[in-house]
C-alpha positions in Angstrom: 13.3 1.2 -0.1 10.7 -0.9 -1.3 6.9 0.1 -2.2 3.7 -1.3 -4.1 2.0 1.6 -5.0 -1.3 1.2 -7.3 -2.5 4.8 -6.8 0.3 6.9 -5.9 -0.3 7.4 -2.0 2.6 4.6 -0.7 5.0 6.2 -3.5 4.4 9.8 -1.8 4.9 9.1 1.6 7.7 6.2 0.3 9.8 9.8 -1.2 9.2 11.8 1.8 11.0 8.9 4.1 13.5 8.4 1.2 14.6 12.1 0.7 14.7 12.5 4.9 17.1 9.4 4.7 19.5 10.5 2.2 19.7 14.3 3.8 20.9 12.3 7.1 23.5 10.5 4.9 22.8 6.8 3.4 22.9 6.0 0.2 19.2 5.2 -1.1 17.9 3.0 -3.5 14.1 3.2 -4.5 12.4 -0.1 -6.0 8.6 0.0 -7.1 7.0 -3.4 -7.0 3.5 -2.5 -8.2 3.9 -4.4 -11.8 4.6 -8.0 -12.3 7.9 -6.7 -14.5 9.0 -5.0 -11.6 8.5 -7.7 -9.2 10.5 -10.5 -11.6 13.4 -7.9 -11.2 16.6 -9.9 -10.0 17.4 -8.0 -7.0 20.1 -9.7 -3.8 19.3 -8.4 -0.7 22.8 -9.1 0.3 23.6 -5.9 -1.4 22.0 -3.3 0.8 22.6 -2.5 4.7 18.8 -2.3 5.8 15.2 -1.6 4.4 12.3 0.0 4.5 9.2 -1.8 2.8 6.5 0.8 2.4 2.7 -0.9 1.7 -1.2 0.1 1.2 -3.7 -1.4 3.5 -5.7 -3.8 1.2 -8.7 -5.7 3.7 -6.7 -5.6 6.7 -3.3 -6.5 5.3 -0.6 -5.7 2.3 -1.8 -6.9 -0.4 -1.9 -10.4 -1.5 0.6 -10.0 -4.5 3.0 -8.4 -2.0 2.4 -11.0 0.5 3.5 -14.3 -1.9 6.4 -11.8 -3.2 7.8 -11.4 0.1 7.6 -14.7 1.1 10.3 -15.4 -2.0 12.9 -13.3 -0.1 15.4 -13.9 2.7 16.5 -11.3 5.0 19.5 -12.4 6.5 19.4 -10.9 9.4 19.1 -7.7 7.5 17.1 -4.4 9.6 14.3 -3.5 8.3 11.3 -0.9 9.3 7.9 -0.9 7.7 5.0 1.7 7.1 1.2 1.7 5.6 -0.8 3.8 3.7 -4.2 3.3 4.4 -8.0 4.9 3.8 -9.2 6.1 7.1 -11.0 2.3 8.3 -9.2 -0.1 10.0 -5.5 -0.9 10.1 -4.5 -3.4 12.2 -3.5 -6.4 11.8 -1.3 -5.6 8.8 1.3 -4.6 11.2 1.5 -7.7 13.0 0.6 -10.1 9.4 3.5 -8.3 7.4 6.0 -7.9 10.2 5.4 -11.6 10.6 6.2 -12.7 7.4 9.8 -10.3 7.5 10.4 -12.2 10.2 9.7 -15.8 9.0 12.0 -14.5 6.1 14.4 -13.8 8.4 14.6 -9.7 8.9 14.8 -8.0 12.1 11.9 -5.6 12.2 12.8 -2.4 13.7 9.6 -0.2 13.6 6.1 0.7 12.0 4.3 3.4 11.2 1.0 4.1 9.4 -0.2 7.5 7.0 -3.4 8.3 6.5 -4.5 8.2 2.5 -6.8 9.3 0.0 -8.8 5.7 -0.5 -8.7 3.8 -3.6 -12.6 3.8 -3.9 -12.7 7.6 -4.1 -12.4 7.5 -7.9 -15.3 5.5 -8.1 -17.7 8.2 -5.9 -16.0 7.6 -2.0 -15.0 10.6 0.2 -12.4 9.5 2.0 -9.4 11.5 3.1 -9.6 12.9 -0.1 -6.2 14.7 -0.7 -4.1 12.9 2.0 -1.1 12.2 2.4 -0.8 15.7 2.4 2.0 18.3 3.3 1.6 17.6 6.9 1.4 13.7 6.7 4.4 14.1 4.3 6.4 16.1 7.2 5.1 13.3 9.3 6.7 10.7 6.9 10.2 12.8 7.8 10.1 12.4 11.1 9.1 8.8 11.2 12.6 8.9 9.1 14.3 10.3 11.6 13.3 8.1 14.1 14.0 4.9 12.5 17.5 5.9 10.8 19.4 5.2 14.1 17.8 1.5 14.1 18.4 0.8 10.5 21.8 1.6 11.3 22.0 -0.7 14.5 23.1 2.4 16.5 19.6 2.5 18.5 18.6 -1.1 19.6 15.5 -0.8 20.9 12.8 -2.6 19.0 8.9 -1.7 18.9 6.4 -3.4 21.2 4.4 -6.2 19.9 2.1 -5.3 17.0 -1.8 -5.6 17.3 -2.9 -9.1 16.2 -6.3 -8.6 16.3 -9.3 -11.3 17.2 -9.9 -12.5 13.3 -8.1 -16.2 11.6 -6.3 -16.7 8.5 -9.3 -18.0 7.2 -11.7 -15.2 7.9 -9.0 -12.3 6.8 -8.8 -14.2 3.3 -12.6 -14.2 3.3 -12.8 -10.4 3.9 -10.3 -10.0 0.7 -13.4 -10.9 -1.1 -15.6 -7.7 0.2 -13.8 -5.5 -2.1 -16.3 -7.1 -5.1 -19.4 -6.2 -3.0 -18.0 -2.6 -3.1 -16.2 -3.1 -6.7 -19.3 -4.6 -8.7 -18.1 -3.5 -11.7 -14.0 -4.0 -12.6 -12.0 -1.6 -14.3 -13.5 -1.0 -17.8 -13.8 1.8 -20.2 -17.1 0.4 -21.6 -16.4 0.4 -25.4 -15.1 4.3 -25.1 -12.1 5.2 -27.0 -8.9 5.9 -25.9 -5.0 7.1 -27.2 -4.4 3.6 -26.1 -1.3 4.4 -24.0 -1.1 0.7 -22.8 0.0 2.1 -19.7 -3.3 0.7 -17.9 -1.5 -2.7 -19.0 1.8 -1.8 -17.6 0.5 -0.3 -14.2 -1.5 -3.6 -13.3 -0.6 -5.6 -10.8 -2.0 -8.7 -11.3 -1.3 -8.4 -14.8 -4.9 -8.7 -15.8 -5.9 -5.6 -17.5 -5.4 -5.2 -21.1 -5.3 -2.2 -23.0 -7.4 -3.2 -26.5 -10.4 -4.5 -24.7 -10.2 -2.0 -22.3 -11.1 -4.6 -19.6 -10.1 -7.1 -17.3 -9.4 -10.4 -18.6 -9.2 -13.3 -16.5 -9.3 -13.8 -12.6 -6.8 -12.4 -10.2 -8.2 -8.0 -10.2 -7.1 -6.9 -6.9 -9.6 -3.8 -7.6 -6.7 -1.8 -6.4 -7.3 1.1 -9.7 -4.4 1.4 -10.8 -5.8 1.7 -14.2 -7.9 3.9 -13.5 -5.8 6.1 -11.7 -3.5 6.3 -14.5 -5.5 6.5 -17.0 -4.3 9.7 -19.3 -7.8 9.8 -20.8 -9.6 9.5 -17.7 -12.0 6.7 -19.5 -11.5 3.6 -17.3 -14.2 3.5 -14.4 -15.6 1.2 -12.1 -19.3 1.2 -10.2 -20.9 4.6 -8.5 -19.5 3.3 -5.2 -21.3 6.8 -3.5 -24.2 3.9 -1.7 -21.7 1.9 -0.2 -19.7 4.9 0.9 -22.6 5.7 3.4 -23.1 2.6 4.8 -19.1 2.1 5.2 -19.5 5.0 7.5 -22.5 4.2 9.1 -20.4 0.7 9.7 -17.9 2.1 11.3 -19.4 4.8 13.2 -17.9 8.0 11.8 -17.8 10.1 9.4 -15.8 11.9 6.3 -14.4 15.0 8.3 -13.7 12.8 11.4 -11.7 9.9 9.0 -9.8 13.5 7.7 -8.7 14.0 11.7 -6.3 10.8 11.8 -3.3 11.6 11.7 0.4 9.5 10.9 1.3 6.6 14.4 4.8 5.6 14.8 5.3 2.1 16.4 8.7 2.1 17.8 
């Protein structure tokens, strides 16, 4: 099973499918791609039967890092099931974008599925789906599990319907990457504060941008994804009050913060 997981929601839901797995009898092995040292790991997908490749939703799709890294793999043939963490906005297409790419690479995807999550700007003043996944999208997570164990194992053939592919281009869902710096005006910084300098902002980053001394970002290439943040023992890296744009997000999309807290886990099988 592999996961990026920048603030802990993917790695949640990522144990919940991984625990189901083993109690129906494979043999599971858990790889965390969030860090660049993670991702340089040497690993042969020849060596396992089938995956599951467990993502956030970063501006409509996985996020970029993931994207290029997938892109180095070939599947072989190998089956493979997906599923998404995401904030409560829109989803789609990342279903269609990352199953795409699996297939390019040459997996057969066998099913999707997508959890409700606290979002990433809700340590900077957001509201939403604060404490999700919870214990219900975690039983959720089992029983999307239980579903797609047969079709990892090839014993249930059926594949899922197409995935949404929405109306936008290539070209415009690049541009909307971008929109995270009109929410995330300010990077990840601890503004001169001290710290037990733990390093472990460094180690958590995924673009490999953040460093510990400075307490900042240095150089280009911030996915404003918070893992520092997140992890942050001292709780002294921050980013903008992000309270104004969380209003208008909502006003945006028509809802609101108790309505977002309704959705519940979709299984595309």
């Amino acid at each position: 099973m592999v996961y990026f997981s920048p603030t802990g929601n993917t790695r949640h839901v990522t144990h919940a499918v991984a625990d189901r797995c083993a109690q129906l009898g494979s043999n599971i092995t858990l790889w965390d791609i969030t860090s660049p040292a993670q991702r340089r790991e040497n690993v042969d997908p020849a060596a396992f039967d089938a995956f599951v490749f467990g993502f956030p939703v970063h501006s409509l799709r996985a996020p970029r890092l993931v994207r290029q890294w997938l892109r180095t793999w070939q599947g072989d043939k190998k089956r493979c099931a997906m599923f998404f963490t995401y904030g409560g906005f829109s989803v789609h297409p990342a279903h269609y974008s990352t199953g795409r790419i699996l297939e390019q690479q040459g997996f057969s995807v066998v099913a999707s599925a997508q959890f409700p999550s606290a979002h990433t700007y809700n340590l900077g003043g957001w509201e939403a789906l604060a404490h999700r996944p919870d214990s219900e999208d975690l039983q959720a997570a089992r029983r999307y599990a239980d579903a797609v164990y047969p079709r990892l194992l090839g014993t249930d053939t059926a594949l899922p319907s197409a995935f949404e592919q929405g109306d936008y281009t290539t070209k415009q869902l690049d541009h909307f990457e971008d929109f995270r710096y009109r929410i995330v005006t300010q990077l990840p910084t601890r503004s001169g504060g001290e710290c037990c300098l733990c390093r472990q902002c460094e180690k958590v980053c995924p673009a490999g941008v953040f460093a510990a001394e400075p307490g900042e970002v240095i150089g280009s290439g911030c996915l404003a994804c918070l893992a520092c943040v997140a992890v942050c023992p001292d709780q002294v890296l921050h980013i903008n009050d992000t309270r104004a744009t969380w209003q208008k997000k909502l006003r945006m999309g028509q809802t609101s913060a108790s309505a977002l807290n309704r959705q519940k886990a979709v299984f595309y099988l």
